[in-house]
N, C-alpha and C positions, 0 to 999 in steps of 0.2 A: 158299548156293544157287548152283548153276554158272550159267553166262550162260544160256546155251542154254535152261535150266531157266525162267528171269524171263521170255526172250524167250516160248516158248512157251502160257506159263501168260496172259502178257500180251494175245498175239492169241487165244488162244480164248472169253477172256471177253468179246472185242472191248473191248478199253483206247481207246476213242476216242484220249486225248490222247498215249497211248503210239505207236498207228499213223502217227496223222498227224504224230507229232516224230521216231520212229525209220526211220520207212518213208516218210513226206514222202507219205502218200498221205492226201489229204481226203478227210472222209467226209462233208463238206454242199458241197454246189454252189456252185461260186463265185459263181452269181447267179442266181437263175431270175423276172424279174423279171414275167414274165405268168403264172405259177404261185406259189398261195400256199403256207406251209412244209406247212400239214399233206395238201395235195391233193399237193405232191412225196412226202411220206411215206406215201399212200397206193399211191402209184406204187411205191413201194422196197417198200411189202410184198408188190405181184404183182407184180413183177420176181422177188424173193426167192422167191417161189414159184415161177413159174413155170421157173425155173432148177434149181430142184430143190435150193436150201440148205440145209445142215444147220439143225438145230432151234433150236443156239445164235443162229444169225445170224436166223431168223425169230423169235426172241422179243425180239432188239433190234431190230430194222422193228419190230415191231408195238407195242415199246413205244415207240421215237422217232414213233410216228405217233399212241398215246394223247398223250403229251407234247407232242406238235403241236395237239392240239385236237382227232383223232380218235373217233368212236366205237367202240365194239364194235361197233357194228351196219355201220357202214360198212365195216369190216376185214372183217368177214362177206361187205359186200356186192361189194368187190372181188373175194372166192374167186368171185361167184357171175360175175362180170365177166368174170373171165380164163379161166372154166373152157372155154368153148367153141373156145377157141384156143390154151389151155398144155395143155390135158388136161383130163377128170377125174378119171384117174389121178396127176397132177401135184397136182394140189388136196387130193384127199382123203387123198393120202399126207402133206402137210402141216396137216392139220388138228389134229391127236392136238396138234401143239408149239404150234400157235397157239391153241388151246384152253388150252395152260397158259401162256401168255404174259398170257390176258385171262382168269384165274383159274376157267379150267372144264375136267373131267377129263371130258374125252371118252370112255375107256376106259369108265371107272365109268358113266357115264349109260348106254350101249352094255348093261354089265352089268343095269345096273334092266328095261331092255327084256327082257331073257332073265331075269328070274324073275318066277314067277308069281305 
């Protein structure tokens, strides 16, 4: 496999330990000592949205923030958080990837609506 090939296959899946040893770039806070880890990872996932992320990177937020101790329902209630001031044009274009990050096919329910 050519370099260039490892390198790239590595950042899209976001290789935590690959980023932060090849590219020296952390991906947890060196300290956030009045904020607990999963209320930071809450924060990382309407950032992540609200910046307009690809899908790959919203489905690692939204799983480091399950991993954190997060709910579904609070990952929910961050969209509902940020929508007044990222968009909700920003939100609901991300919804479809955060929907299969927390094992629900937005599409297909979308679909059950339209048949009678």
């Amino acid at each position: 496999m050519a370099r260039f090939h490892e390198i790239l296959r590595r950042l899209a899946m976001i290789d935590e330990g690959f980023v932060e040893g090849e590219a020296g770039l952390r991906l947890d806070p060196p300290g956030t000592p009045a904020l607990d880890p999963r209320t930071v990872a809450l924060l990382r996932v309407g950032v992540s949205v609200a910046m307009g992320s690809p899908g790959d990177s919203l489905g690692w937020s939204a799983a480091r923030a399950l991993a954190a101790g997060a709910s579904e329902d609070q990952i929910a209630d961050v969209l509902l958080a940020i929508a007044p001031v990222a968009g909700l044009g920003r939100v609901a274009a991300a919804v479809p990837d955060l929907g299969t990050a927390l094992g629900y096919d937005v599409a297909a329910a979308l679909e059950e609506l339209d048949d009678p």
